[in-house]
N, C-alpha and C positions, 0 to 999 in steps of 0.2 A: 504494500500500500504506500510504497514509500514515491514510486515515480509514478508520471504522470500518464502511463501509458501500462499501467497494473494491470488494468478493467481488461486489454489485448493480450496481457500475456497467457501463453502455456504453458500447461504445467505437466510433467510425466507423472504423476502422483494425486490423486486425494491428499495424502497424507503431506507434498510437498505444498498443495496448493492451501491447507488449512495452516499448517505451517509462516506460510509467510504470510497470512493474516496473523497470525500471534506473534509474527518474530519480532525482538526485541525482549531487554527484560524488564521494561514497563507494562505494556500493555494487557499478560496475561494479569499481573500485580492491579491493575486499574479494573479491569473488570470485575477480579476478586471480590475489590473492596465494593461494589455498585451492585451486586449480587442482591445485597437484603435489602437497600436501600439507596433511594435518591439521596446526591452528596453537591455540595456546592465547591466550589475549585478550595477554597480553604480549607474545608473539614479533607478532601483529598488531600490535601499535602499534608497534613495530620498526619492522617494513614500512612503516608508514605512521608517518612521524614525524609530520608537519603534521593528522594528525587528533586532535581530543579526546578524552579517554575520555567524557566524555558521549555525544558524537557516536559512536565506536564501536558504544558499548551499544546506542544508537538502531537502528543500521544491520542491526547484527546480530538484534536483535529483528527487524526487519522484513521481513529474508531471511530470517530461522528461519520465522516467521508463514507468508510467499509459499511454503514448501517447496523455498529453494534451496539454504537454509545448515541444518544439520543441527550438534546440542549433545548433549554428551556430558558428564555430569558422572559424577566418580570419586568414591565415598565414601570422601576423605582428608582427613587435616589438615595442611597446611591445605588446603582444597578444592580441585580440579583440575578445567579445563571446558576442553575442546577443542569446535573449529570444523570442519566439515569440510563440503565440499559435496557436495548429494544428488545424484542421477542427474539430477532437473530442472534444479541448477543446472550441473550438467557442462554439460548441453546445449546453454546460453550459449554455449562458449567459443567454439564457429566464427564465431558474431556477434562476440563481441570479439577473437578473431584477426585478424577483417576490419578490423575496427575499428584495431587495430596495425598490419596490413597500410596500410591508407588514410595512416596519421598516418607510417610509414616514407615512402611516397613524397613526401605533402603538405608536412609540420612535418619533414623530414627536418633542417635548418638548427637547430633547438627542441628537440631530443630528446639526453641525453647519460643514458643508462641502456646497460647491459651486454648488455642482452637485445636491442638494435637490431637485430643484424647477424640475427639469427634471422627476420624481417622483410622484410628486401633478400631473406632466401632464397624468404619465400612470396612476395612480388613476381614475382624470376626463374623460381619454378616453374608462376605463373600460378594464381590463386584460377578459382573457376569463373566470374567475373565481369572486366572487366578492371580493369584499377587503374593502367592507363598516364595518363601525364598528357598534354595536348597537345602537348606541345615532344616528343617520342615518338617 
């Protein structure tokens, strides 16, 4: 999503073409956080301390553009613009559940966030795929 001629490119893959709508390591991070809730660009850079506001802005433009991230501006002063993800980018999240699911079993030693234990649960109830590791 990054040039201006993405919308023509081909792709040898599904999994290359979902791919470079996630590439980067903002974007899967941005939609995370937009997940349970409409967020205003402040409460997002909350979420994410280590990202820029340049980098933000970027990120966001370019989910809005792909139709994952969905903008909402209030005609107030001082202006007010929420975040929210569209139906497309809802759609992501079982990919990136999986994706948490993987990193609880894998980087389990790496990981000290609140939401872990949430994780061991889809592990124990079994994705539709397995996610055991070989010591198992």
């Amino acid at each position: 999503m990054n040039s201006s001629d993405e919308k023509d490119r081909t792709f040898i893959s599904p999994v290359e073409a979902t791919l470079s709508i996630l590439e980067g390591k903002w974007k899967p991070l941005v939609i995370w956080k937009l997940k349970e809730k409409t967020l205003r660009f402040s409460q997002l850079e909350s979420v994410l301390p280590n990202i820029s506001p340049k980098m933000l802005t970027k990120q966001l433009r370019e989910l809005e553009k792909g139709g994952l991230v969905g903008r909402k501006v209030y005609p107030e002063i001082p202006p007010r613009v929420e975040y929210f993800l569209t139906p497309k980018g809802n759609s992501l999240m079982p990919i990136l559940d999986s994706l948490g699911a993987w990193g609880a079993v894998h980087l389990k030693d790496r990981i000290a966030c609140p939401t872990f234990e949430k994780y061991t649960q889809v592990v124990k109830k079994g994705p539709s795929y397995s996610m055991r590791t070989d010591n198992e």
